[in-house]
C-alpha positions in Angstrom: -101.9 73.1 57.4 -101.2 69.7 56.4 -97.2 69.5 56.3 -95.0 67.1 54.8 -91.3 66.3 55.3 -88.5 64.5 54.6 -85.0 64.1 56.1 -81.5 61.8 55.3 -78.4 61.0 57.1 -77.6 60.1 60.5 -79.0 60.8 63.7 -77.8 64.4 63.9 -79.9 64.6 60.7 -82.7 63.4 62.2 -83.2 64.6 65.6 -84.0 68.4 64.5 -86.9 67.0 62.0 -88.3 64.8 64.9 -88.4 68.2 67.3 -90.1 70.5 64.4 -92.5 67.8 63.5 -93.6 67.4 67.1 -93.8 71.4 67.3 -95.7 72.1 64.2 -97.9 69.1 65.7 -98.6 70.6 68.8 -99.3 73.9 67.0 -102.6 71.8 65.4 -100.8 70.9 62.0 -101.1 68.1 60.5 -97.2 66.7 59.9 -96.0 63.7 58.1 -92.4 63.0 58.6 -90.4 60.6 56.4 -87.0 59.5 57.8 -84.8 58.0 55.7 -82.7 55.8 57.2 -79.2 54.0 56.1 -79.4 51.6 59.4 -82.3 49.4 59.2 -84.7 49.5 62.2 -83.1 52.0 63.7 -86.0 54.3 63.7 -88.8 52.3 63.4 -89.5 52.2 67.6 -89.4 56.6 67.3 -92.7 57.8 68.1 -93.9 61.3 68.1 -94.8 62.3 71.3 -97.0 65.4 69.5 -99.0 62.2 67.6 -97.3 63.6 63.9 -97.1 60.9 61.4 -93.7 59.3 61.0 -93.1 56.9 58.0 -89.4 55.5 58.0 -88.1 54.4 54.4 -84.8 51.6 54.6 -84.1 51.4 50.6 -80.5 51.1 51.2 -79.5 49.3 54.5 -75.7 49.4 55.3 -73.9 46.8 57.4 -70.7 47.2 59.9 -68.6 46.7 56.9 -70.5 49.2 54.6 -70.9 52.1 57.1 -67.1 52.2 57.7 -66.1 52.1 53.9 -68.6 55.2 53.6 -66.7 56.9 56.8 -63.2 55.6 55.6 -64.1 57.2 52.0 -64.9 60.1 53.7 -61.9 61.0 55.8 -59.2 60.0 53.5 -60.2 62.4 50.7 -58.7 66.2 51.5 -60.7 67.8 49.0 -64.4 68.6 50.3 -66.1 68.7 46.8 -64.7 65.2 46.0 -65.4 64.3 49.6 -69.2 65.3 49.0 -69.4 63.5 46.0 -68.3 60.0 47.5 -70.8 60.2 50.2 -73.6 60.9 47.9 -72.6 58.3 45.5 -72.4 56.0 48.3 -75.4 56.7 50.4 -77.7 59.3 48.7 -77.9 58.1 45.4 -78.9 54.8 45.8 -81.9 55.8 47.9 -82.9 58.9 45.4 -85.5 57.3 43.6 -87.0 56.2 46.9 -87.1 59.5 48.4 -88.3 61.0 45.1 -91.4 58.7 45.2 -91.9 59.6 48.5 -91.7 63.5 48.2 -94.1 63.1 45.3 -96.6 61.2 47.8 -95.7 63.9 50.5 -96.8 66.8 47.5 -100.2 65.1 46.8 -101.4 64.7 50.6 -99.8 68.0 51.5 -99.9 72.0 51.3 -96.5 72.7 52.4 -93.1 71.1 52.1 -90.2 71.1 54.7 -87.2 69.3 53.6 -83.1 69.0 55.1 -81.3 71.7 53.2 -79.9 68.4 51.1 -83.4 66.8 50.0 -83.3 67.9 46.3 -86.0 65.4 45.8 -88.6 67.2 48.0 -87.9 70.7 46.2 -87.8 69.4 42.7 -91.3 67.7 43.8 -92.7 70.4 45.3 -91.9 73.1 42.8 -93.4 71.0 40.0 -96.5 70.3 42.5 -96.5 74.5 42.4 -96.4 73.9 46.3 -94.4 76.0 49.3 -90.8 75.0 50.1 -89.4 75.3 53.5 -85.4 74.2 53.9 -83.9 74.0 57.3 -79.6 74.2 57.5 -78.6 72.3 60.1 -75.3 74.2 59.3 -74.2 77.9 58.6 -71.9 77.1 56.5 -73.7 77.1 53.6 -75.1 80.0 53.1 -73.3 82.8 51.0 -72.5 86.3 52.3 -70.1 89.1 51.6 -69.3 89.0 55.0 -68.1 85.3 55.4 -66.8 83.1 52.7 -66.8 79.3 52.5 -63.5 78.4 53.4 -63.2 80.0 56.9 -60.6 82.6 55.5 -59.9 86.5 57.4 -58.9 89.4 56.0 -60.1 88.6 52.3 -62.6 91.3 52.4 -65.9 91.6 51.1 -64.7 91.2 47.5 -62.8 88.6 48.2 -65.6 86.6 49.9 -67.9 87.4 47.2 -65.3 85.8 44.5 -64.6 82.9 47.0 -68.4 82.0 47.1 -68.9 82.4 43.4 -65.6 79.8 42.7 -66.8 77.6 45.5 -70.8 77.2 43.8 -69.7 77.1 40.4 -67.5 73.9 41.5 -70.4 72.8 43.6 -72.7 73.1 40.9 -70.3 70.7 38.6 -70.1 68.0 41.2 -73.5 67.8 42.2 -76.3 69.5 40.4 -76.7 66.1 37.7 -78.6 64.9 41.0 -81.5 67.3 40.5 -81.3 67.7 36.7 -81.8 63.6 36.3 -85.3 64.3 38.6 -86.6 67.2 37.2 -85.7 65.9 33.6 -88.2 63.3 34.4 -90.8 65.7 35.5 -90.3 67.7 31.9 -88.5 70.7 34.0 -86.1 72.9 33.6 -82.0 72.4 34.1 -81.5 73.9 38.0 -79.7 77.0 38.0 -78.2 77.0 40.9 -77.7 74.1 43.8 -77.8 76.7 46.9 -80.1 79.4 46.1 -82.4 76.7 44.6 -82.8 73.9 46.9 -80.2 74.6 50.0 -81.3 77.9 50.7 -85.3 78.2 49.7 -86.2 81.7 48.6 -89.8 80.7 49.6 -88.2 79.9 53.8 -85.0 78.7 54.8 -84.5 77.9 58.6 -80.9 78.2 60.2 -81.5 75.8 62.4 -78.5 77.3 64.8 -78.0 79.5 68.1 -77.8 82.9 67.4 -75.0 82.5 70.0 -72.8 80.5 67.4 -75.3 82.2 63.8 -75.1 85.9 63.7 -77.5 86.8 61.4 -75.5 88.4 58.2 -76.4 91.8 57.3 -77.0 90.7 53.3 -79.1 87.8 53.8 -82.2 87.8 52.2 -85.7 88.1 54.3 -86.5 84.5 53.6 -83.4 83.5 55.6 -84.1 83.3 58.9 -82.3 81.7 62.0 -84.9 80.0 64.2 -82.0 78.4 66.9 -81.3 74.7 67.7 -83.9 72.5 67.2 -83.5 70.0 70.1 -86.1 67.8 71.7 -86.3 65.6 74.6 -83.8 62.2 74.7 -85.0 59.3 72.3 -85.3 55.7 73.4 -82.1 55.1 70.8 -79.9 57.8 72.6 -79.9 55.7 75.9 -80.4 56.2 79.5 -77.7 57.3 82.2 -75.9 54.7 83.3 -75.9 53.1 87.0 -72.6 53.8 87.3 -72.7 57.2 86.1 -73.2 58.7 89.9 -70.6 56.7 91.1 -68.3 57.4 88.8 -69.1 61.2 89.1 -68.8 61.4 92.7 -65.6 60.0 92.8 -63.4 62.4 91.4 -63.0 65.7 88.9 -65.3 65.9 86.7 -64.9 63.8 83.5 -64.1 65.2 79.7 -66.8 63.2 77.6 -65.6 61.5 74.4 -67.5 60.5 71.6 -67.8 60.3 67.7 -71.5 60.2 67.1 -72.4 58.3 63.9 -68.7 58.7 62.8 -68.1 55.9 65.5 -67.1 53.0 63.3 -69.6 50.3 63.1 -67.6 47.8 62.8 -65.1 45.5 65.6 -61.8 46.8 64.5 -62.4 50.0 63.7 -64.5 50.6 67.2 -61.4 49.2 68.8 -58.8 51.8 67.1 -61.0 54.7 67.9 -61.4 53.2 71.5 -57.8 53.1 71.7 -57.1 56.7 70.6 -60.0 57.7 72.8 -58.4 56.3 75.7 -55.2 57.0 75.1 -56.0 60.6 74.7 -57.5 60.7 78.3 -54.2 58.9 79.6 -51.9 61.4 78.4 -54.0 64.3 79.0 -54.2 62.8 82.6 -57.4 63.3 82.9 -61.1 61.5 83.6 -62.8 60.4 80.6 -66.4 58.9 79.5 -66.0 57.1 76.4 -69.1 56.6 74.0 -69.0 53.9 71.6 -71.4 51.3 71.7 -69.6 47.5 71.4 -66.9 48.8 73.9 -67.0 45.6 76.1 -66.6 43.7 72.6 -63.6 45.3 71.9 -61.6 44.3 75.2 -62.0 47.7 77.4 -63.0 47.6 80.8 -63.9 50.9 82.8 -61.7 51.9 86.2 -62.0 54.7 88.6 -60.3 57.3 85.8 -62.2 56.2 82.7 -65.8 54.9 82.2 -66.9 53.0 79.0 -71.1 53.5 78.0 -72.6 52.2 74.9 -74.7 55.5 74.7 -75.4 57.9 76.9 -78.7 61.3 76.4 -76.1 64.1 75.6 -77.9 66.5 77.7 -78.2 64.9 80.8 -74.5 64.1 80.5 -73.1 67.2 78.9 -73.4 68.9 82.2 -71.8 67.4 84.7 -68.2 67.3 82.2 -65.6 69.4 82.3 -65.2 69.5 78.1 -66.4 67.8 75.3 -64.4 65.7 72.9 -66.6 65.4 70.0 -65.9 64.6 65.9 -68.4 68.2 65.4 -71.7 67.5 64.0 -73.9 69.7 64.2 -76.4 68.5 66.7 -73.3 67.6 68.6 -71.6 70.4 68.8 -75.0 72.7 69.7 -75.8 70.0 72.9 -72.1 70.9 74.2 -72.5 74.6 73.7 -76.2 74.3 75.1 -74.6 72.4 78.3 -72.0 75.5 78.7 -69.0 73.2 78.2 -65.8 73.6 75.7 -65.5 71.6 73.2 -62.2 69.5 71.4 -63.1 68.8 68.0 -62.0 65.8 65.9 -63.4 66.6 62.0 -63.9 63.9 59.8 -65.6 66.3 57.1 -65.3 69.9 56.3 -68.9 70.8 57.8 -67.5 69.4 60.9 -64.1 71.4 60.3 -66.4 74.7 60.0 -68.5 74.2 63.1 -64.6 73.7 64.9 -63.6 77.1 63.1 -67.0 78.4 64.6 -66.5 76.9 68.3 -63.0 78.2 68.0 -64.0 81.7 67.1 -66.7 82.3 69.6 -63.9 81.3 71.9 -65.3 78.1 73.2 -62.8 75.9 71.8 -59.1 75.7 70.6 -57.8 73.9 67.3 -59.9 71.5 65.5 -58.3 68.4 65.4 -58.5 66.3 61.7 -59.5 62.7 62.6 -57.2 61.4 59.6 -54.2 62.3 61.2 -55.3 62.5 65.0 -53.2 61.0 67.3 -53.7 60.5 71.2 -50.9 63.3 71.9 -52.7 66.0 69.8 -56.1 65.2 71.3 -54.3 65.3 74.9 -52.8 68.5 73.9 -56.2 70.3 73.3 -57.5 68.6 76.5 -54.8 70.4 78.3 -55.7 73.7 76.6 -59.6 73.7 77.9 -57.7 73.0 81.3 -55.6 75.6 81.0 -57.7 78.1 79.5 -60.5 79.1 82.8 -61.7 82.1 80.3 -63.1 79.0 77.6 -64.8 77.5 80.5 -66.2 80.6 81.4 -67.0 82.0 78.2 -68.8 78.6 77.4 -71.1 79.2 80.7 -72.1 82.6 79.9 -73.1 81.3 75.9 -74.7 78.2 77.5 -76.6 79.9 79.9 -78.1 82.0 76.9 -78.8 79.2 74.5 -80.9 78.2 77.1 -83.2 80.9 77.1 -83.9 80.2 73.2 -86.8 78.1 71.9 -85.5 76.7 68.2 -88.5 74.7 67.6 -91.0 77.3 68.6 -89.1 80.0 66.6 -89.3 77.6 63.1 -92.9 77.1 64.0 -93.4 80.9 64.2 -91.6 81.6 61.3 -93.2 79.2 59.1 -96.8 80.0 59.8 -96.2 83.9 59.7 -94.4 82.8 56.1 -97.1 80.6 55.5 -99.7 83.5 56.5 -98.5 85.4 53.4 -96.6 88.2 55.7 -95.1 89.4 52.6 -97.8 90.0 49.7 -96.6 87.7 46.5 -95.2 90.7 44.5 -93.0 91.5 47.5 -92.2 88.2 47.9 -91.2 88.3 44.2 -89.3 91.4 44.6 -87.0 89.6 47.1 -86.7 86.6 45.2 -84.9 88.1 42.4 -82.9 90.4 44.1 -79.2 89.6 44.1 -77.5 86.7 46.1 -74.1 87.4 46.7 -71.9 86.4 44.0 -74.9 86.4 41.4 -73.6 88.8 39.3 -70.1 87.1 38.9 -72.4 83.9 37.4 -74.1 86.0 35.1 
């Protein structure tokens, strides 16, 4: 098949879509990937190993001082739906249009479409285009069930989860749907009925693109809902190489807790420096050894001793392994490396998906409290260190999930299951008959 996709955000976003592209590839597809990228050039060295086309759009370029408004937007609003909404106002919706035309240029060269759960441009183009629409979840947490509910709450019940997801699209729906309306009112289509059963969760395929270890499948999902496992990939160029002092450093002592915010690192001088700081500090009072990630440290005045080492960037799972625990702000790509490596984790949430994969590391007992980065201090951070310590079980509960993870194939899994899709497993009035069966919740929007 010839395959097209599209992807947005940060790295974490990015990464899975560079592994599937290079699997579908390698399984004698023919696979355009375009990136879309808020950091200019960023991308633009990433080549597919598997030889897949990858076309990397820049519309909207942010500098130091941009990026940290988005993340400073982010993590001082409590609410998630108003949360949501900032970050697409700031740095989806400016690139829409681009990654509309794209998608539209993706739809005429391809026969299928596999988009991030969030790339309403690809599914509005591809149902107009009458072509197949694959979304892969780089998150859970978005997919409705009577046997979970969006918040993270226990002892609601089915009902109560059912009523809890029905609130929570209905709001959902309000604060973001106008984003799909404005594109498919251009095409002459319909309003969108519904945000998650019609783009976030694709009735045609949608890919869970999480362990099974951390995803149990729910026993209401739909057929077309299937979890395929991490999709990881060997390190990029951009994630960095081990550094020289890394053995060194290793060798001399207990083995380090790694600390790092991913792309919620601040970009910019003084807000690398205050993270630094509370990084640092952490490790101090938790009397521990520490690996700090964050790329300008030197910049910002640290220097690395025999108890803490400073790297700019580090390949997460050639590092992962040889620490005792993972400090980490929870994204999802993140979060699945630690658990892959068999360590704990200590998350630091700047957003509520983040705060649901710490509610998810917590309950498959592989980490303690999530910690809320707007109101972290070095002391709370040090106190969860000292839990991991404390807790051998977590360690060893983290091993035995590790050790399992490892045994799981994500990218060859989302290949299988979107060629047996693909292969019309299901005849179309099956197919049909699934599609308009009842997600949960339904009947409560009717």
């Amino acid at each position: 098949m010839k395959i097209g996709m599209l992807t947005w955000g940060s790295h974490g976003d990015i990464r899975p879509f560079l592994a599937l592209a290079d699997g579908l590839q390698s399984a004698g597809h023919e696979v355009h990937l375009v990136i879309t990228s808020l950091e200019a050039e960023t991308y633009d060295k990433v080549r597919s190993a598997a030889g897949a086309k990858i076309t990397v759009l820049t519309p909207l370029t942010f500098n130091a001082e941009q990026a940290e408004a988005v993340g400073q937007a982010a993590y001082r609003i409590r609410d998630p739906l108003k949360q949501m909404a900032e970050i697409l106002r700031l740095a989806f919706a400016p690139a829409e249009d681009a990654m509309f035309e794209a998608a539209r240029r993706l739809c005429a060269e391809s026969d299928l479409l596999v988009g991030h759960y969030f790339m309403h441009p690809l599914q509005v183009a591809a149902e107009h285009a009458g072509l197949p629409y694959v979304s892969v979840l780089l998150s859970h947490g978005g997919v409705p069930s009577d046997y979970v509910n969006p918040l993270g709450l226990s002892m609601v019940g089915k009902h109560g989860n059912r009523m809890l997801w029905w609130l929570t699209r209905t709001l959902l729906n309000r604060t973001v749907r106008h984003y799909p309306d404005r594109l498919r009112k251009q095409l002459g289509m319909a309003p969108m009925r519904d945000i998650v059963s019609d783009v976030w969760v694709s009735r045609y395929l949608a890919l869970v693109a999480v362990s099974p270890q951390i995803c149990p499948r729910q026993p209401d999902w739909l057929d077309s809902i299937q979890v395929c496992g991490f999709l990881d990939r060997p390190n990029c160029e951009l994630e960095g190489v081990l550094p020289p002092s890394l053995s060194g450093f290793l060798a001399a002592g207990e083995a380090p807790v790694y600390m790092t915010f991913g792309s919620w690192m601040p970009k910019d001088l003084k807000g690398q420096t205050a993270a630094l700081r509370l990084l640092t500090d952490a490790a101090r009072e938790a009397n521990c050894r520490a690996i700090i990630q964050c790329s300008d440290w030197s910049a910002c005045g640290f220097s690395s001793d025999d108890r803490i080492l400073y790297v700019a960037a580090a390949p997460h799972h050639q590092i992962f392994p040889h620490c005792m625990a993972i400090v980490h702000h929870g994204g999802a790509g993140t979060t699945q490396s630690a658990t892959l490596a068999g360590k704990p984790s200590i998350v630091v949430a700047n957003l509520s998906e983040q705060e649901h994969w710490g509610r998810e590391l917590k309950r498959i007992g592989v980490a303690g409290k999530t910690v809320k980065r707007r109101n972290a201090t070095a002391a709370g951070i040090a106190a969860q260190i000292r839990h991991v310590r404390e807790k051998p079980e977590m360690s060893e509960r983290a091993r035995r999930i590790g050790e399992a993870m490892r045994q799981e194939n994500g990218v060859a899994e989302a290949v299988r299951q979107i060629e047996l899709r693909s292969r019309g497993v299901e005849s179309t009035a099956q197919a049909g008959k699934k599609a308009s069966e009842n997600w949960p919740g339904e009947e409560y929007q009717r």
